[in-house]
N, C-alpha and C positions, 0 to 999 in steps of 0.2 A: 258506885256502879249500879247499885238498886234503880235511882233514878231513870238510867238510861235503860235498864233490862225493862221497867213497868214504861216505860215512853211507847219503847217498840211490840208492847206485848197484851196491855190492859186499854179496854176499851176500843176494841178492834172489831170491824164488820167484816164478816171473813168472805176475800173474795180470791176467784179463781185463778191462776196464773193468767195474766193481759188479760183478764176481765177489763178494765180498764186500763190506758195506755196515753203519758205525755211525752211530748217531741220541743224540743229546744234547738234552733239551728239559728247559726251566727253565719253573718257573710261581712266579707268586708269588700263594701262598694269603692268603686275607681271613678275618676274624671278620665275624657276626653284622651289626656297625654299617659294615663295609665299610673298617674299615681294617686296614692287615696285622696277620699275627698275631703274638703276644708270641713271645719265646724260650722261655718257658717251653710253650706252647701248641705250638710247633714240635717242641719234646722227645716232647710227648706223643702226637704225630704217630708220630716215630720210632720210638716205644718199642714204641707197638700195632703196627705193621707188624711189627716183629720177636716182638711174641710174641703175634698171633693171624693173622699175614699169611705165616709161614714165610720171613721174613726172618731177619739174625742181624747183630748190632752186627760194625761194622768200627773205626773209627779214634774214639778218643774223646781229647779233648783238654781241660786245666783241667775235669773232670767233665761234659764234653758231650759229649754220643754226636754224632760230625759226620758220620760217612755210617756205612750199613747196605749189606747185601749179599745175594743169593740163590743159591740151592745152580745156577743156569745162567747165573753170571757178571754178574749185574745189578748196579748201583750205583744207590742214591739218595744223596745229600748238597746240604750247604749251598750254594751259590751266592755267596758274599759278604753279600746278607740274609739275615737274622734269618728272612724272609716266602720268601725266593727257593727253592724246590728242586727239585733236577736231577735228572734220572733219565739214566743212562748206560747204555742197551741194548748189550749183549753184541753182538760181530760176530756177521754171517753173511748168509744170504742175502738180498738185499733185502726181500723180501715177507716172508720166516720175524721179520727183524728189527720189520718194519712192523706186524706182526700180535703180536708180540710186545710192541712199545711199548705201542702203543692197549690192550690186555691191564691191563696192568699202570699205564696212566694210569688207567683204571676203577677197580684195586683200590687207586689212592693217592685218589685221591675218595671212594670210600667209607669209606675208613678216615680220610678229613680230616672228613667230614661226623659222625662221630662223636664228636670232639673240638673241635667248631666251626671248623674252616677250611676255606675254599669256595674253590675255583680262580679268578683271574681270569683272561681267558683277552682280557689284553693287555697288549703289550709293554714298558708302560711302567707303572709305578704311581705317580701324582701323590702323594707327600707330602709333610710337613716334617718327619715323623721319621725320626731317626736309626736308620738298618736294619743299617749295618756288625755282624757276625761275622764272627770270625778264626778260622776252623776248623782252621787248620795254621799251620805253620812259613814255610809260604811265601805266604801270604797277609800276615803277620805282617812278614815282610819288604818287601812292598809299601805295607803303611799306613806304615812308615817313610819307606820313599821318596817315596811319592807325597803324602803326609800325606791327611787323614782328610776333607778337602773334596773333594778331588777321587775317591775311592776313594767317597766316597759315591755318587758319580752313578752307578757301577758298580752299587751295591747293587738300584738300585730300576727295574733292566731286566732283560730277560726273553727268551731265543732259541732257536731250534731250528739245531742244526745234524747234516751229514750228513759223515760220511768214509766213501771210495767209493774202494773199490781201481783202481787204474792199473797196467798195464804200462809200466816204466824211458821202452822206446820211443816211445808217449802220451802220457808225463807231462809235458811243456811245450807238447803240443798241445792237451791239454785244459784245461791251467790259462789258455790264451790263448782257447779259445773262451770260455768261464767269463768271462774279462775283458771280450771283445766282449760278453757278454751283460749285463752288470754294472747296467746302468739299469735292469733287469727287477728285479734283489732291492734295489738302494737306494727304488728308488719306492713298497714296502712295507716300509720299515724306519725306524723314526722314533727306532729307537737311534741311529741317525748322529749323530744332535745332540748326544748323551750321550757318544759317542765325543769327538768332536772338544772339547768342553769338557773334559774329561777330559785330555788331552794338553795342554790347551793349560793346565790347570786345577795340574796335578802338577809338583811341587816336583825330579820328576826333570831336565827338561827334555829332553822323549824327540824326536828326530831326528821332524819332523811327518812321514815317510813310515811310522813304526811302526806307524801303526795305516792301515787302506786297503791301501797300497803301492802297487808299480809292478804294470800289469794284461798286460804283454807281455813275453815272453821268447823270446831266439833260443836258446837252448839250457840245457842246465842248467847249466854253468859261471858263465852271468851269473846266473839262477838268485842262486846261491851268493853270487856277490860283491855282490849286492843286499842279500843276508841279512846279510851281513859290516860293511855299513855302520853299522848298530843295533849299538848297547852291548851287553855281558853284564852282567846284573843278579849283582852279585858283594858278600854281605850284603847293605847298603842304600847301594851305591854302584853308580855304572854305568861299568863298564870297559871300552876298546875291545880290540873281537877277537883283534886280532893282539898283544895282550898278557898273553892266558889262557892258559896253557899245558894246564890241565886242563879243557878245554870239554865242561859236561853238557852235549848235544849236543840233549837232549828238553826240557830243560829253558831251553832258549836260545831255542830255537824255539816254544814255547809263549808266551812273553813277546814277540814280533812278532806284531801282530794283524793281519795282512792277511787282505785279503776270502776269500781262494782260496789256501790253503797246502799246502805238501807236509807230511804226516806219515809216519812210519815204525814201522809195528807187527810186532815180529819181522822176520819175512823178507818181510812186506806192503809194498809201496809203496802209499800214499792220497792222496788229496786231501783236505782241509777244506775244507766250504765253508760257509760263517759267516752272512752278511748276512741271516739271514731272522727275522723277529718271530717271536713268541709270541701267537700267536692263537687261534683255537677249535682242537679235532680236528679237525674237518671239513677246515681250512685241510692239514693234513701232508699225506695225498697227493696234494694239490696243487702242495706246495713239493718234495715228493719228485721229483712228475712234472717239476716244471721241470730239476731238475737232470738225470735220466739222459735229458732229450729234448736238452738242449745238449750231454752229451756224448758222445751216439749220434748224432749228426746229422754 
């Protein structure tokens, strides 16, 4: 558990609650007749972003370009669907970051709108086909484990999330207000359902607190030893904790899905906070507003 308590604790640049602030939003684009669009159609998406949108090919895998990138740190990529893609805004200021999404969701609509794929702009997309893409290595690992029924239910949902810098001192203050407030983001997330099947769906047989978790903490120590109860995804087997000797520490931690998690960027200490759909634009700084009113309050 040492490990993880000096991860989130040592060699830290202490900064202020949404001192700095990043946005992750997933949409999953339609064709024409309203149903997702092909893989091939999603290429065609990528390719014009990069060479009429000042984008530039990032990570290409088995001949698929899977995420692209821009010269002020932006990410688009796959999401697990074929339809699903994510845009990962660059840290920084709340507002510089906010105005920066909304920016750059405009320039993925109109560059989808020229290839025929139209944003839905909900969190869930009803169908029966099969959406899985394995855009990496470590996706590729999880359809192993999880196998491809349960990995599917992943594919055809859609979320917005926020990491939001914390000082050491705050940081299980706020992840416990976050938890008192916790009814507020389930009651518009109708991913939950998708979740919980999911878990209960995968051939791994994940500890049912992996995905949710515990909403209250006395300190970061238990923190930690919460986290330590969940397996290490080691190939496509799940190893307990205290029998990895070389724990990728970012990559342990991304594989526990709770609602409100600590993340560690460089010398940043953050929160994740997860639970929120994939809705219109209009809906973001609404869901922005809820989180820095819980925890400025």
């Amino acid at each position: 558990m040492k490990r993880l308590v000096d991860y989130f604790s040592v060699g830290l640049r202490e900064k202020g609650i949404g001192e700095t602030m990043g946005m992750e939003v997933e949409t999953s684009f339609i064709d024409e007749s309203g149903r997702p669009i092909t893989l091939e159609r999603s290429q065609k998406f990528l390719l014009l972003l990069c060479n009429e949108y000042g984008w530039f090919a990032g990570k290409v895998r088995n001949n698929l370009l899977t995420s692209i990138f821009n010269r002020n740190g932006n990410r688009i990529l796959y999401e697990l669907g074929r339809q699903n893609i994510e845009l990962s805004s660059a840290p920084g200021d709340s507002i510089g970051v906010f105005l920066n999404t909304k920016e750059i969701l405009e320039q993925m609509y109109e560059a989808g709108t020229r290839v025929g794929a139209f944003p839905l702009f909900q969190p869930i997309l009803n169908t029966e086909e099969e959406l899985l893409v394995i855009p990496d290595e470590r996706d590729a690992i999880w359809l192993e484990l999880d196998g491809r029924d349960a990995l599917e239910l992943l594919a055809r949902i859609s979320a917005v999330q926020f990491t939001v810098s914390v000082p050491l001192s705050k940081a299980i203050e706020c992840l416990n207000k976050l938890g008192e407030k916790v009814e507020l983001f389930l009651e518009d997330y109708p991913q939950e359902e998708y979740w919980n099947k999911y878990i209960w769906r995968s051939k791994a047989k994940y500890h049912s607190m992996r995905y949710g978790g515990p909403l209250f903490f006395s300190c970061l120590e238990e923190y930690c030893s919460e986290l330590i109860r969940h397996d290490v995804v080691i190939g496509s087997k799940l190893v307990p904790c205290n029998q990895v000797t070389n724990l990728d520490v970012p990559l342990y931690l991304r594989s526990i899905w709770w609602y409100f998690r600590l993340r560690r960027y460089d010398d940043s200490l953050c929160i994740e906070v997860r639970p929120f759909g994939r809705w219109s634009d209009d809906k973001l700084a609404e869901q922005m507003k809820l989180v820095f009113s819980i925890l400025d309050s």
